[in-house]
N, C-alpha and C positions, 0 to 999 in steps of 0.2 A: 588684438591683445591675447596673446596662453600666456595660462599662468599654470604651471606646476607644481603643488603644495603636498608638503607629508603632514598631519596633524595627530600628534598623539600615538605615533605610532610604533608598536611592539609585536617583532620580527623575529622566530627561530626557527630551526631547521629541524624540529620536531617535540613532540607536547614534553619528552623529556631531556630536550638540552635544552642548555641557559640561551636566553636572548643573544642575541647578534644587537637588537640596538629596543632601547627601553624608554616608549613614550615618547619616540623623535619625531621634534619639530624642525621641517628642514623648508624652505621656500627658494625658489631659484629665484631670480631677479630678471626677469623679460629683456631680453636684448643683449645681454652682459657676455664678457668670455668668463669661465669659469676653472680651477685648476682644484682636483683634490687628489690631495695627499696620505701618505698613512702608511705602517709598515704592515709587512704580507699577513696574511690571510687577517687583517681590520675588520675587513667588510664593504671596501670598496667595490667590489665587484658586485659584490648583493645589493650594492645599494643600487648601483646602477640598473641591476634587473627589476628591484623593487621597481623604479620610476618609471622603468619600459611598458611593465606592467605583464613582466614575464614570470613572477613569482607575486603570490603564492601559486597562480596557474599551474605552473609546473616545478613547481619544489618549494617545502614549509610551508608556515601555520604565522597568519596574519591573527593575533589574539587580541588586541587592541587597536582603534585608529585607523584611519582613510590616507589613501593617494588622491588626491583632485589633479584631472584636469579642465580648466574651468569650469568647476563644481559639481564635477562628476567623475565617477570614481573608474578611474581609470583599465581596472581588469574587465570591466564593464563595457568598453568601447568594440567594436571587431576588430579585428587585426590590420585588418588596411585602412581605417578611419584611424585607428591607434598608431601608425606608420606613416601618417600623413602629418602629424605633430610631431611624434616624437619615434628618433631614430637609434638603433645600439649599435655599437659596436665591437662585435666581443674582442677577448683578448687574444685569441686563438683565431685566426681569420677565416681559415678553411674550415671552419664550422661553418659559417657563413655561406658558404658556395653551393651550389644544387646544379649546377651547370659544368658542360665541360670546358668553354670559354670564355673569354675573355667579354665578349661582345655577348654569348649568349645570357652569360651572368645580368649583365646591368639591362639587358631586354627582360628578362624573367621578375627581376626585381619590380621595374615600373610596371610590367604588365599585373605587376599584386597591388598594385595599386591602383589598378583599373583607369589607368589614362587613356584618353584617345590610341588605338591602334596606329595612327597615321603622324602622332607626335613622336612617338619614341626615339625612329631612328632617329631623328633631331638632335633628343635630346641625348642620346649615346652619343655620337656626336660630337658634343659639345661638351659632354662629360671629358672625356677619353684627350682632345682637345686641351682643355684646362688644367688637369692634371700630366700632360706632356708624356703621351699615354697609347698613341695613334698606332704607333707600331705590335702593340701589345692584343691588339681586339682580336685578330684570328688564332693567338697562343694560349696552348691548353693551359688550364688555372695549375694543375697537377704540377706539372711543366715547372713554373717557375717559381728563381729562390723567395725564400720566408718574406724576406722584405719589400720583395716585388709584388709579393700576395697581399702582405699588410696595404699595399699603396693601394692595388685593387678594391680592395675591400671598403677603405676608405672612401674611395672616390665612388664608390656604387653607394656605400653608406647618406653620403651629401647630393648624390642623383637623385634621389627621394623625393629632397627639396622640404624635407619634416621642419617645422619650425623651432623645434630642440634639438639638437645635436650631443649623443653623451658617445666618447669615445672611451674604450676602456685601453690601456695600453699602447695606442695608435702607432706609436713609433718605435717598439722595441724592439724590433730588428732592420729598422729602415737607418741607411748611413747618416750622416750629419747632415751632408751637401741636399740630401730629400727631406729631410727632418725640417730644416731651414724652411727649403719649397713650401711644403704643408703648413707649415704654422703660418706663412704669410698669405693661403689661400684662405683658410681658418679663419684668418681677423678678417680677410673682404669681406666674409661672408657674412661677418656679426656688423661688422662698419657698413659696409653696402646695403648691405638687404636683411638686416636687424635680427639673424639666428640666435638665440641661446644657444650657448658652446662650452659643455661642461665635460672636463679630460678628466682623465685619470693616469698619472704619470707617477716616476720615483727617480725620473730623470730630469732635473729642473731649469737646465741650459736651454736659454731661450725664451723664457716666459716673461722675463722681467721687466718686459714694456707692451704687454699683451693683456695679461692678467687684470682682470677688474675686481675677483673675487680670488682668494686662497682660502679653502677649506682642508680640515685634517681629521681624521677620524678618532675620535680618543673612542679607542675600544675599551678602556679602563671602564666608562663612565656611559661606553654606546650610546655616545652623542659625536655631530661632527656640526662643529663650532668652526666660526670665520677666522682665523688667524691673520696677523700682521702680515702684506708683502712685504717686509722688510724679510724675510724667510729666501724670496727668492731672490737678494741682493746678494747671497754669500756664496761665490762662487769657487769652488779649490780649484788649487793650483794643481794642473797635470803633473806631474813627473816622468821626465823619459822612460822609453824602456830601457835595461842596462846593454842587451846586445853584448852579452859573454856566453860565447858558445864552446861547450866543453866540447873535447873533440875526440872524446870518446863516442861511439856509434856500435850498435844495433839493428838499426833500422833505414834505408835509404832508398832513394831510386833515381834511376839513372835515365836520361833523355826521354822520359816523363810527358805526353802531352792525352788531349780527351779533348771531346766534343762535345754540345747539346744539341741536337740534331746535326746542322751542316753546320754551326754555328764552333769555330776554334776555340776555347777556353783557355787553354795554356798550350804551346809550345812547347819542342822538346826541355826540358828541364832536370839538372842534377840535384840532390841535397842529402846531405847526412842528418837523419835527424835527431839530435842528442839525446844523453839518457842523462838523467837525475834533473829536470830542466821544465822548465813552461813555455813555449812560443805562443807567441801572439800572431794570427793568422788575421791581415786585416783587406780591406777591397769595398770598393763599390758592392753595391745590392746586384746582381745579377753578372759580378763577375766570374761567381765558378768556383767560391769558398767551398760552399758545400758540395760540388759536385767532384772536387780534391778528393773530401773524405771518401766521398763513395766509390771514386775508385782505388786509394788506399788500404777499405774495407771488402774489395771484389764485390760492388754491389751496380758496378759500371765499366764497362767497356775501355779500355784504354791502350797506347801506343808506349813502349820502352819497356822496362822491366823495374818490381819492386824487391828487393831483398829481406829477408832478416837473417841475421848470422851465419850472413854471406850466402844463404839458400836460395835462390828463386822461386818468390810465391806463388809462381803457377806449378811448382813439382810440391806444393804444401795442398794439402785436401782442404774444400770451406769450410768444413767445424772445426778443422782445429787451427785454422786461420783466423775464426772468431775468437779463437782461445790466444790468439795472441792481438789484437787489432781489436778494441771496443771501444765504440762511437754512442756518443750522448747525443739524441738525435734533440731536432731542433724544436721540436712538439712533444713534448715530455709523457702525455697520453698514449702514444707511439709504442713507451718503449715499457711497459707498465704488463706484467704476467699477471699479477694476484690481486683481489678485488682490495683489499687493506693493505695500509703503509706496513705495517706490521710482518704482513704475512710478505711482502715484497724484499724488505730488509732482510728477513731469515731466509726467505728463497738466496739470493745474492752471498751470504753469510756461508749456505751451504755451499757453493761452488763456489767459493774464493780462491782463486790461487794461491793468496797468501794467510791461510789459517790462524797460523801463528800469529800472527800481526792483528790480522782485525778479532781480535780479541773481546767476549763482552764487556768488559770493562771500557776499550777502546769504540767501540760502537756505542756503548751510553753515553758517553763522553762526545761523542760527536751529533749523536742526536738533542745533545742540550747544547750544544752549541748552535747548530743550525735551528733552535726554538721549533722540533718536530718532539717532544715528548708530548704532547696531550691530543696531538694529534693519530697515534701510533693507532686504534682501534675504527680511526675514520674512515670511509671508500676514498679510496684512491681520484677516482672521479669527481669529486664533491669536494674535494680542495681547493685551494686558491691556485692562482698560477703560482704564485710563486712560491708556497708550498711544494705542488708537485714538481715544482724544479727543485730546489733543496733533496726533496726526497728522490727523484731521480736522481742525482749527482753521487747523493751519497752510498746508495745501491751501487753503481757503475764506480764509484771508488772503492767498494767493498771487492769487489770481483776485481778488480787488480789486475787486468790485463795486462802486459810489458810495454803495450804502445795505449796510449788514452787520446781518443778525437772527440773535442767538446764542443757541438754546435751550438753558438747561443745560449752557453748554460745561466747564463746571467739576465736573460730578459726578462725584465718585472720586479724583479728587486730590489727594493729602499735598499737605502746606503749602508745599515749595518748586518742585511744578512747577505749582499753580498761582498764585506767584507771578508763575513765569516764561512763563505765557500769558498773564494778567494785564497785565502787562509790555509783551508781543508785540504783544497787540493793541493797548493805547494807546497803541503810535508807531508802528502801521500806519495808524491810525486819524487820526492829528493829521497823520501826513508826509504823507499820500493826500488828505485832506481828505474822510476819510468820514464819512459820516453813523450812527452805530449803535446798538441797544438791547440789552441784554443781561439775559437771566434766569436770576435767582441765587436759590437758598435758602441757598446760603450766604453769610455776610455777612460773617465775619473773612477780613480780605485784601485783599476789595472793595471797598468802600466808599469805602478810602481814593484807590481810583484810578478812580472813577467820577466824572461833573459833575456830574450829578442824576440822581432816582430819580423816577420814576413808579409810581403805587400803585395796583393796577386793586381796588377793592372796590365791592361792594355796585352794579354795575352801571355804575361811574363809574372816571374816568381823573382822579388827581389830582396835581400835582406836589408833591412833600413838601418840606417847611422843614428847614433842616440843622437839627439839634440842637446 
């Protein structure tokens, strides 16, 4: 029997900012799957680190109240006696990795937990195995896309064998058809062999025959209270994409293909890709979304040629090809110059191409929309995920490149802010007359405000038919 308990507990990120949560009583339920919810920067993620018992260790001031586990306070355990209960997983994967592969990763992992020498390969194994994962053990972590990392990570996370389980975001760039996989490896683990399995999601497809508890964080009251699963019965209805392509161009490439090692991604391939417009760029996890942008952006090797206004961009220099081609990479810390939101925004503000337009009035205006004004004098690092994505986005909207590539700007986001980047970008995008693609796994929200979707499989680029 673990039992995991917060008692009276009050939590901030320093002796002069306000609590994060005020005298929280939270108790997991031993055995249970668990779901919490809440919009960005709640406190979800703090909480999770709270119960890891990775904070206050390494960030803020516990000034009231205990973590137990089984009656003992949890920052107080070692690291691998505290890893053999309970397990994290951040939201960000590649923090996570200390290795360069695949195999060497989930060996390192168990060996911090001091198992028999002579069990591991076993259990790799069988890890790698279960998670439908076999072919992945010799490939550098670096190597492959976001969502292939999350799955990694994942399944090294549950190799552990911790008897809690807290995932922070686990699926935010993993496609549906793996999204799927994992949730039903998830319930064996609490059905079969009795894990506590406590998520943190703002994507809510698929829980609703899983779920034993629903929690929500009221950051009003920093308390996070059981809510009705009736929450996760209400499901929207997608909307096609509309797939009206203006046929106006700026930007194209012509018999188009690239590689991951020996490995073909795309084939030769044509397209014009429009201006005043959103694509929707969609694919399995490791088909080669991202690796589009990179060589779009000359940041990868490729076959045919790309144009803008009708030039060929190998006779354009790399700075001033970044001046026309900027990409929202898919790790939002990546793309981050100046230690404050603040000082990031005005960096971006100063080299905009379009002055005129991002205007201060128009930049207040969009920072209360994306709910970034109280955060403006915070580090950049010390944000929520989905903070720093907002404030990523809006930075890379500000700079107003002619061509916009948005990897995953939407991971992590409850439903109304990324509405409201959603939003942002399609009337930056029509007012600017930019060109852009965007990659999405998630599709409620999208769809409806994208022109068309391009579907990279099976080596080919194809344009999809609205439904």
């Amino acid at each position: 029997m673990v039992r995991l308990a917060v008692s009276n507990l009050t939590f901030s990120y320093g002796a002069s900012r306000s609590p994060i949560f005020d005298r929280l009583n939270f108790d997991l339920v031993q055995g249970s799957f668990n779901l919490l919810i809440g919009p960005s920067g709640s406190g979800k993620s703090t909480l999770f680190k709270l119960l890891a018992g990775l904070y206050p260790e390494y960030g803020g001031i516990i000034t009231t109240g205990t973590i137990q586990l089984n009656n003992q306070e949890v920052s107080t355990l070692v690291p691998y006696e505290r890893a053999r209960h309970i397990a994290l997983l951040f939201q960000n994967p590649s923090r996570q990795f200390a290795m360069r592969t695949v195999e060497e990763q989930l060996t390192f992992a168990l060996e911090n937990l001091q198992l028999a020498p002579q069990s591991i390969p076993e259990v790799v194994t069988a890890t790698l195995r279960r998670f439908n994962l076999e072919s992945f053990r010799q490939q550098q972590l670096l190597a492959l896309s976001g969502g292939e990392q999350q799955r990694i990570a994942l399944a090294t996370t549950i190799a552990m064998g911790s008897d809690i389980i807290l995932l922070d975001e686990p699926f935010a760039n993993v496609d549906q058809a793996g999204r799927q996989k994992l949730l039903t490896i998830l319930k064996e683990l609490q059905v079969k062999y009795g894990k506590t399995i406590f998520i943190c999601d703002h994507d809510l497809t698929g829980y609703q025959q899983l779920v034993d508890h629903l929690y929500e964080v009221d950051a009003a009251h920093k308390k996070v209270p059981e809510i009705s699963l009736q929450r996760l019965t209400t499901v929207k209805k997608e909307l096609p994409v509309q797939n009206r392509l203006d046929k106006i161009s700026i930007f194209n490439w012509q018999k188009l293909s690239f590689k991951s090692s020996s490995r073909v991604l795309l084939k030769p391939h044509s397209f014009q890709l429009p201006k005043s417009q959103v694509g929707l760029l969609s694919g399995a996890n490791g088909s080669g979304k991202s690796t589009l942008f990179a060589a779009l952006s000359h940041q990868l090797k490729y076959q045919g040629a790309v144009y803008y206004k009708s030039k060929a961009s190998e006779r354009i220099r790399l700075k001033r090809w970044a001046q026309i081609v900027g990409v929202v990479f898919q790790n939002s810390t990546d793309q981050f110059i100046k230690l404050e939101a603040r000082a990031e925004i005005n960096l971006s503000r100063q080299n905009s191409l379009h002055p005129l337009y991002w205007t201060d009035a128009r930049i207040t205006a969009a920072i209360k929309q994306l709910q970034l004004t109280n955060i403006l004098d915070h580090v950049n690092y010390q944000l929520s995920g989905g903070q720093q994505k907002k404030l990523q986005v809006l930075s890379m909207l500000i700079m107003a490149q002619p061509i916009l590539l948005f990897d995953e700007p939407l991971a992590g986001l409850d439903a109304i802010s990324l509405k409201n980047v959603m939003q942002l970008i399609k009337k930056t995008v029509t007012d600017l007359e930019i060109s852009s693609l965007l990659i999405s796994h998630q599709r409620a929200g999208v769809t409806e405000l994208v022109d068309y979707e391009l579907l990279l499989a099976n080596q080919t680029l194809t344009l999809e038919e609205a439904k």
